[in-house]
Structure formats: structure tokens, C-alpha cells
C-alpha positions in Angstrom: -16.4 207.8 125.6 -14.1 206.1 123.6 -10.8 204.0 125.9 -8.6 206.6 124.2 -10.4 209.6 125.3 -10.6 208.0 129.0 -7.0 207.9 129.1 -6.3 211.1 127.9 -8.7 212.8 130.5 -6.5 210.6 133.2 -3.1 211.7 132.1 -4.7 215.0 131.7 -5.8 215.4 135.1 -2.8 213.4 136.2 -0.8 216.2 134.6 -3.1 218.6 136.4 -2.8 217.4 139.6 1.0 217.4 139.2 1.0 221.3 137.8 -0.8 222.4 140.8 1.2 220.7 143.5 4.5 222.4 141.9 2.9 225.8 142.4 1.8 224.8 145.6 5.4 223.8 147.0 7.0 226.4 145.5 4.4 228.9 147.1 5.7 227.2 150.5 9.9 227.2 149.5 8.6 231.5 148.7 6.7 231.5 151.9 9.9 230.3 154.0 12.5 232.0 151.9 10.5 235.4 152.6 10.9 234.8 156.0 14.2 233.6 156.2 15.7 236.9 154.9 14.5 238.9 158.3 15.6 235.8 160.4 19.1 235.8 158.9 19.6 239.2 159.4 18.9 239.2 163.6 20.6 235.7 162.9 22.9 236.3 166.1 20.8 238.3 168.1 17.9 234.9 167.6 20.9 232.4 168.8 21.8 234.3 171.8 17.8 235.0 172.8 17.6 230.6 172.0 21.1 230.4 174.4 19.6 232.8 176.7 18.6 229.9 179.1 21.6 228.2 179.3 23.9 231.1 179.6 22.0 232.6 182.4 22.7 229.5 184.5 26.6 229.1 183.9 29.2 229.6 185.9 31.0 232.9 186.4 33.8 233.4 184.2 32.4 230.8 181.7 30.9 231.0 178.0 29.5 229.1 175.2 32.5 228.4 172.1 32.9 227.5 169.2 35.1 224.5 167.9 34.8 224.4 164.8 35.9 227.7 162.3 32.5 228.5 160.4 30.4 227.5 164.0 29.8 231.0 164.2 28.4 231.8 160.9 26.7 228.9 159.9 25.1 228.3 163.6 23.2 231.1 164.0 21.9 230.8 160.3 20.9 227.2 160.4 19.1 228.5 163.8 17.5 231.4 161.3 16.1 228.9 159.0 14.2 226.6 161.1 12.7 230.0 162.7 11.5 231.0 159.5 9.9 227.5 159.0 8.5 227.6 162.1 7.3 230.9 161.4 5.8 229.7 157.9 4.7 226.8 158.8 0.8 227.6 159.2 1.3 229.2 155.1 2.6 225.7 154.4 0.1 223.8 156.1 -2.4 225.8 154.0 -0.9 224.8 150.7 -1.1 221.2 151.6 -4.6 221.8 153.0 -5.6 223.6 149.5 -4.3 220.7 147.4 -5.5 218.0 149.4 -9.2 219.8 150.3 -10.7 219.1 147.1 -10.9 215.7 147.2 -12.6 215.7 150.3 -16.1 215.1 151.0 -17.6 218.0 153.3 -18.0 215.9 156.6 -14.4 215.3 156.3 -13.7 219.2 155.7 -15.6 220.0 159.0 -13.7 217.2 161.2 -10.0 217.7 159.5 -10.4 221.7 159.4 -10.0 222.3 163.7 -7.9 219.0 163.5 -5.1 221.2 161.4 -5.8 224.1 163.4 -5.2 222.4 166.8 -2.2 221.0 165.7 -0.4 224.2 164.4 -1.4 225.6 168.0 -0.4 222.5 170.3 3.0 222.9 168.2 3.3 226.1 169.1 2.3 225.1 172.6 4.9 222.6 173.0 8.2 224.6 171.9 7.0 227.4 173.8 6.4 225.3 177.0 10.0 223.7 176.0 11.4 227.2 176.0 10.1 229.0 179.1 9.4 225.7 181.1 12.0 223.6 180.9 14.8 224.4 179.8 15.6 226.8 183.0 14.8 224.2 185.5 16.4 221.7 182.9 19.7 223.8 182.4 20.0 225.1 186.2 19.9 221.4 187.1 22.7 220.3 184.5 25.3 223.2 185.4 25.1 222.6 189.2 25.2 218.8 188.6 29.0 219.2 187.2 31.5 217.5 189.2 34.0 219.4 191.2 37.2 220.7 188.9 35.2 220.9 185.3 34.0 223.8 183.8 30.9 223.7 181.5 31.4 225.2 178.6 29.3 223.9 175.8 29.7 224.0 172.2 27.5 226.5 170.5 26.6 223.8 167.3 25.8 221.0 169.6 23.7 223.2 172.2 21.9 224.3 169.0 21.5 220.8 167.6 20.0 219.9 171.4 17.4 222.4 171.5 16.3 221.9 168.2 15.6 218.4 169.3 14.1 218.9 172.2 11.6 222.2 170.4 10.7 219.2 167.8 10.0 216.7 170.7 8.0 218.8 173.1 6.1 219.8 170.2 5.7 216.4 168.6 4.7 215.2 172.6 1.7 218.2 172.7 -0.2 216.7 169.5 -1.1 213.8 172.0 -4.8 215.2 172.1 -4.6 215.4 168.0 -4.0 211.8 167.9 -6.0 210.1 170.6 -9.2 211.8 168.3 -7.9 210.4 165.1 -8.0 207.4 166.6 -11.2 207.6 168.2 -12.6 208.9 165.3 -11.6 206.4 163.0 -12.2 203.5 165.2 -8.9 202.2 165.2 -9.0 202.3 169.4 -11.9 202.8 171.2 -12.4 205.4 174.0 -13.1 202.8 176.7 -9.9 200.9 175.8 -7.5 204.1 175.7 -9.2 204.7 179.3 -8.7 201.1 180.6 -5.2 201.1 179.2 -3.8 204.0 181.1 -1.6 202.3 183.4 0.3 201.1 179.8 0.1 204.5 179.0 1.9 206.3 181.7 4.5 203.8 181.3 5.3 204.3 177.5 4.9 207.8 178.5 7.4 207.7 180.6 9.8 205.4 178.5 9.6 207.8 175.6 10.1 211.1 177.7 13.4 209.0 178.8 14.4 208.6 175.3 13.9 212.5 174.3 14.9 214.0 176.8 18.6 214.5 178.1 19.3 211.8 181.5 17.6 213.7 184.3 14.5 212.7 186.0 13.7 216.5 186.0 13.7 217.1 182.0 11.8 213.9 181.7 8.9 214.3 184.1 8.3 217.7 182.7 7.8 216.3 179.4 5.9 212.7 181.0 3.5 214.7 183.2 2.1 217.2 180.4 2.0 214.3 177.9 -0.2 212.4 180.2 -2.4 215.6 181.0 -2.8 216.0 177.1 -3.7 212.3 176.8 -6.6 212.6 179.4 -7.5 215.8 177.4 -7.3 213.5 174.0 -9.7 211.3 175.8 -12.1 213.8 176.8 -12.2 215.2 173.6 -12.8 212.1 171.7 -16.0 211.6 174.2 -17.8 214.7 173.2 -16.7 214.0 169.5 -18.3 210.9 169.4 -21.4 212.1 171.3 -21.8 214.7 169.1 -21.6 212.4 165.8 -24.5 209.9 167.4 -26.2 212.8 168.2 -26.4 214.1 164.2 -26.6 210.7 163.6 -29.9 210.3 165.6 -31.2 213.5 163.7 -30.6 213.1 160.6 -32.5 209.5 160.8 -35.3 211.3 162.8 
């Protein structure tokens, strides 16, 4: 094969390549826009179910507002569109896992495949445990904390713009167990020196919780404590991984 014909087979495949990661993205933009239409329509009735926490824990006589003109409408709608990613999300993870899948050998198929899976489901885990968890004992906590003469009434776009922050950090904080095995797995830390470390750990832990969460030691030890548990679950699960692999690995050379 000529030099010619070897570069027009690269930019060929190049161009390829590139064709099938448009379709792919756009089958994802579809995939969220599909569910966005539902989501916008029950756009108010999703807000006040997110709110639902906080307005159950304020004071008599007191509401949520909004101070700007177009809070109401755009609010509830930018609320809508990050449920129907969240919603999408495991069609989107599949079109990335499609595109990037053949180029994988099979080994690395059978390890990334519950890798992806776990991850969707620890999300999950985490905005759920966010939701039912903490924000009552977070919320109850704030409202009573208020000082004598001041009335909490919060504004709609910024209560929206917290939660959303804390849904992303609680489930960012659950994939803990996700990347203590990555890790493992590759070699990059050994198991033995995450379980040596774990006074360091608990620390950093706790220093990050701090950082995501709003400035109560309640809020932040609900997010320290289950991120440690999920560590110590990471670890475990890094164990058997690597027992299992010298385990083949004794097979296959028997």
C-alpha cells in the first residue's frame, strides 16, 4: 500500500469517526429534548415538589419570592431541563459507551461495563440521599438558626441554584467507591496505601464536605460520614477485584 492510499484510509476513517460521533450527540441533544418537553410542562409542579423541603420548615406566614421579573418562568424551566438530563442521562452514557466501546479490547469491556453502571446508580444514590436525607435535617436546622426579628424568605432562583449544587455534589461525593477501583485497578494507589492513609482521608473528607456544603456541621457530616463509608466500600471492592484478577491470572498460566 502505496503512502497515498495510507493516508486516504486515515482521513477516511478520520472522517468516519467524526460522522458517527455527530449522530451520536445528536441522538443524546434528541434523547434530552424528548424528555424535556414532559418536564416543562409539570415545570411548576417539579419546583415546588424540589422546594418541598424547605417550605415545609418555614415559618408561618412566610414564602419563597421572586426578585427578579422572569424568576418565575425561567426557574422552574431551567429546574425542568436538568431533570430531563438527569432523566436521560443513562441514554447518553450509552452513546458515549457505543462510540468509545469499539476500540476496546474485551477485558477492558468486562471491567468498564459495571464500572458505568455503578456510576449511573451511585449518582442516582447520592441526589436521592441529598433529597430525602439531608436537606430536611439541613433546612430545619437553617430556619430555626435565624436570629430573632428576621424572617427567612429565600429567593426562588438562588434556592434553585443551591440545590442544584448540592444534587451535583452529593452525587459527585457517592462515586467514591467508583474511583478508589479505578485506582486500584490501574495501579496508580495501592490498596494497602489507601488503607494506611485513612487518617489523611477522613480529613480531606471532611475539608471538602466543608467546602460543598452550606456552613453547618450538620449538612457537612452528613455528606463526610457517607463519603467515608463509600470509601471503605471502594476499598473492599478493590480487594476482591484484585483477588479475582490473580486468580484468572493463576488460571490461565495453569
Amino acid at each position: 500500500m502505496s503512502a497515498e492510499e495510507r493516508e486516504d484510509l486515515a482521513e477516511g476513517s478520520l472522517i468516519s469517526h467524526l460522522v458517527e460521533l455527530r449522530d451520536r450527540l445528536l441522538r443524546a441533544v434528541i434523547a434530552v429534548a424528548v424528555m424535556f418537553v414532559p418536564c416543562a410542562v409539570f415545570s411548576n409542579k417539579l419546583f415546588t415538589l424540589v422546594a418541598t423541603p424547605l417550605i415545609a420548615r418555614m415559618p408561618a406566614g412566610t414564602s419563597m419570592i421572586a426578585t427578579s421579573v422572569v424568576s418565575p418562568v425561567l426557574a422552574p424551566l431551567k429546574l425542568a431541563l436538568f431533570i430531563a438530563l438527569f432523566i436521560a442521562m443513562p441514554y447518553v452514557l450509552y452513546q458515549a459507551w457505543a462510540f468509545v466501546a469499539p476500540g476496546l479490547y474485551r477485558h477492558e469491556k468486562r471491567f468498564a461495563v459495571p464500572l458505568v453502571l455503578s456510576s449511573i446508580v451511585l449518582f442516582y444514590c447520592g441526589v436521592a440521599f441529598a433529597y430525602f436525607v439531608v436537606f430536611p435535617a439541613m433546612f430545619a436546622f437553617l430556619t430555626m438558626a435565624a436570629p430573632a426579628g428576621v424572617q427567612m424568605m429565600t429567593d426562588m432562583q438562588n434556592y434553585l441554584d443551591f440545590v442544584l449544587l448540592l444534587f451535583f455534589a452529593f452525587g459527585v461525593a457517592f462515586e467514591i467507591p467508583v474511583a478508589t477501583v479505578l485506582l486500584a485497578s490501574t495501579g496508580m494507589v495501592s490498596v494497602e496505601a489507601m488503607g494506611k492513609n485513612r487518617g489523611y482521608v477522613v480529613l480531606g473528607i471532611f475539608v471538602v464536605a466543608a467546602f460543598l456544603t452550606p456552613p453547618d456541621a450538620i449538612s457537612q457530616t452528613m455528606m463526610a460520614l457517607p463519603m467515608y463509608l463509600l470509601y471503605e466500600i471502594g476499598i473492599l471492592g478493590s480487594r476482591l477485584l484484585l483477588r479475582q484478577r490473580q486468580k484468572n491470572g493463576e488460571s490461565a498460566a495453569a
